[in-house]
N, C-alpha and C positions, 0 to 999 in steps of 0.2 A: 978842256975845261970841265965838260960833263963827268968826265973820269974821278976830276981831286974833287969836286960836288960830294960826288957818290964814298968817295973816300974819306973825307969830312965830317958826312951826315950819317954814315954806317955809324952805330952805337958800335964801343968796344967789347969783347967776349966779358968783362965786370963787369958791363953795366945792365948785359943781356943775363947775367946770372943775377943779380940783384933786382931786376923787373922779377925774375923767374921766382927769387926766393918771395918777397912781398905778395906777391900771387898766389905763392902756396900760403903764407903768412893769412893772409885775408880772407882764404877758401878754408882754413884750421876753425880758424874764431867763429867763421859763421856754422861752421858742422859743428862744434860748441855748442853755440848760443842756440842751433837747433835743435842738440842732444836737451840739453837744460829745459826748454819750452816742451819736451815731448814727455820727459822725466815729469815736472811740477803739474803738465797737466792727467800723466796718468795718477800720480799722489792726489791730486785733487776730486780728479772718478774715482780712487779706493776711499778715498776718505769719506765720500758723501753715500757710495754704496755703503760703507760700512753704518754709517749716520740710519741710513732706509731701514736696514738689517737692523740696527735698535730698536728705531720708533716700531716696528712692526712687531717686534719681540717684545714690548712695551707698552703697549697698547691696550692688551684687553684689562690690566692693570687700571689704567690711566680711567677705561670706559667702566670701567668695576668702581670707581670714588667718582667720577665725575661722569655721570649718563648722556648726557647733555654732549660732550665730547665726540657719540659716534657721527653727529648729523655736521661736524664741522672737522674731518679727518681730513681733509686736504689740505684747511689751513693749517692745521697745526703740523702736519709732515713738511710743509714749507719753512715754517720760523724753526723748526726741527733742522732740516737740513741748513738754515742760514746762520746753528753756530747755538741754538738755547736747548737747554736741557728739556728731555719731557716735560716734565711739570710745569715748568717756566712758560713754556711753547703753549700749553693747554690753560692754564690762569690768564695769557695772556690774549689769545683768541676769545675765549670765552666770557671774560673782562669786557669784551670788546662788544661781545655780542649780547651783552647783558644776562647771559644765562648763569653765570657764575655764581654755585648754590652755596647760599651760608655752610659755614662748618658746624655741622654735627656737637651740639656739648655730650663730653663726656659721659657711656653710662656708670652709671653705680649701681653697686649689686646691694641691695639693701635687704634683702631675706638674712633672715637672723640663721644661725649657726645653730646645728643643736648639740644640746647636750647642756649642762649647766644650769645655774637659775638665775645667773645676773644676763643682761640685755649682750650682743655682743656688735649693737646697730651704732656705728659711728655718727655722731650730728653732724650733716656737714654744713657749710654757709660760715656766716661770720659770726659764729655763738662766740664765747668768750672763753676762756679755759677756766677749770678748777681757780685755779690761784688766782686769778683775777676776780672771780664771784666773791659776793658779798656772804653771808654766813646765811640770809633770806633767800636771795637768788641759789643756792647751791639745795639748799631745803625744797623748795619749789620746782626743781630739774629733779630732785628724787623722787619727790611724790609725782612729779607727771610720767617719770619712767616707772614709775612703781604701781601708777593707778590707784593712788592714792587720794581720796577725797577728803 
């Protein structure tokens, strides 16, 4: 009886080949799935190296407009490498930290031009143009560019 047991419960040469292929089936997917995790996470070090390699080449920029910037250089290489552009990364620490300096107004170069006898000084502000002055108001803009009393 032990004999037909044994001859019973022997798997057939199919079913011993079909354990065999599923085995390799399963040992395939997982060398995959751990090719793919080795690839994304070396993509992920080039990419963040690459990120460092910016903010670092970008920097003395960033400390040239905002001064304020070199004494908080770790946070901002963090929001840097978590995906913000310089500027973004440095407005946004700096924001934070209340150092954040008004912007600068615009210079104007207001030295007259030489050569000529009429004025060559733009007014800036919100004067009113020629055509909208009155025939008083246009008289009064001449004599005070003209120094007229």
């Amino acid at each position: 009886m032990a004999e037909l047991d044994d001859i019973l419960n022997d798997p057939s040469e199919s079913q011993k080949r079909i354990k065999d292929l599923s085995g390799k089936v399963k040992e395939t997917s997982e060398e995959r799935d751990a090719a793919n995790a080795a690839r994304e996470a070396a993509e992920a070090k080039a990419l963040e190296a690459q990120r460092e390699r910016d903010f670092y080449a970008g920097f003395t920029d960033v400390v040239a407009t905002n001064p304020q910037a070199k004494d908080h250089k770790d946070e901002i290489l963090a929001k840097v490498k978590g995906g913000y552009s310089m500027e973004d990364a440095t407005v946004a620490v700096l924001a934070k930290a209340g150092k954040l300096a008004p912007a600068a107004p615009p210079v104007v170069d207001t030295k007259p031009i030489t050569g000529g006898s009429a004025s060559t000084i733009i007014p800036q502000g919100g004067q009113k143009t020629h055509a909208e002055m009155t025939q008083q108001e246009r008289r009064a803009e001449l004599e005070k560019i003209l120094d007229i009393a």
